[in-house]
C-alpha positions in Angstrom: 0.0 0.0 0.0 1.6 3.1 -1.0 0.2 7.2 0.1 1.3 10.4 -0.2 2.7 12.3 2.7 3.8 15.4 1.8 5.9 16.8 -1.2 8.3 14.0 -2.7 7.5 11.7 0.2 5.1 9.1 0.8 4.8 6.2 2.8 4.3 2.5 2.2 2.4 -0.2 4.5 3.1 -3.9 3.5 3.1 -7.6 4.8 5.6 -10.2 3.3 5.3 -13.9 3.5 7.2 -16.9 2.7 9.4 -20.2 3.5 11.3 -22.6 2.7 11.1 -26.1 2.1 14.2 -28.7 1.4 12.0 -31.0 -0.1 9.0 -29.8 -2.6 5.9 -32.7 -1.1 6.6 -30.4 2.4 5.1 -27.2 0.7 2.5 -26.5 3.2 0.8 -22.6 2.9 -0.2 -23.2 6.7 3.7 -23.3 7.3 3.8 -19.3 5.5 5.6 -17.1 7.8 4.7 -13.5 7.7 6.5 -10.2 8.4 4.4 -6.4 8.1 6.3 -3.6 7.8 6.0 0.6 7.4 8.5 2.3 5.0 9.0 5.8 3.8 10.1 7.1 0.1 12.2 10.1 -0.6 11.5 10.5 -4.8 14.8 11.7 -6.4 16.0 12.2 -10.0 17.9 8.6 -9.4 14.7 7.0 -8.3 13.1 6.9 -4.7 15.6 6.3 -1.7 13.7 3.8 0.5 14.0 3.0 4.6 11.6 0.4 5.3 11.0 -1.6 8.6 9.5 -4.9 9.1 8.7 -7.4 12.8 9.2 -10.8 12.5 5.8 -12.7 14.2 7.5 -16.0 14.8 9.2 -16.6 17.7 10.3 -20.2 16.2 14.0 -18.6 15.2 15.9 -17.4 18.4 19.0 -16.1 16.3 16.9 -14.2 13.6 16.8 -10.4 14.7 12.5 -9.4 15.3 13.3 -6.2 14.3 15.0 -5.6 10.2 15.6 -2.6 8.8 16.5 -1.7 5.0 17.9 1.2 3.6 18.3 1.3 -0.7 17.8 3.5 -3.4 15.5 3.2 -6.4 12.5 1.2 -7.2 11.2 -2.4 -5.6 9.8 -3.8 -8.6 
């Protein structure tokens, strides 16, 4: 979901999900995990500069950090 904020920034709401699976007759969508996140875009003549954070849900993975967050410049997709 992306909005304007103000001027040549907006802000973006999303919720990634995903897995993965060493062997394919595992697939299981019930297994999903799923991260939602808040970002901000800064558009520039290079493309948008992007800081995004996301929460990991599960608490499954001790050593995986609960809080990521990405900095990059120009466009996701």
């Amino acid at each position: 979901l992306r909005f304007p904020l103000r001027g040549s920034l907006s802000g973006v709401a999303f919720v990634d999900a995903g897995n993965v699976w060493s062997d394919p007759d595992q697939i299981s969508l019930g297994d999903l995990e799923y991260t939602p996140g808040a970002g901000v875009r800064y558009r520039t003549p290079v493309g948008p500069i992007r800081l995004d954070v996301a929460r990991r849900m599960s608490d499954e993975e001790d050593f995986l950090p609960r809080w990521v967050f990405h900095i990059s410049i120009g466009s996701a997709f």
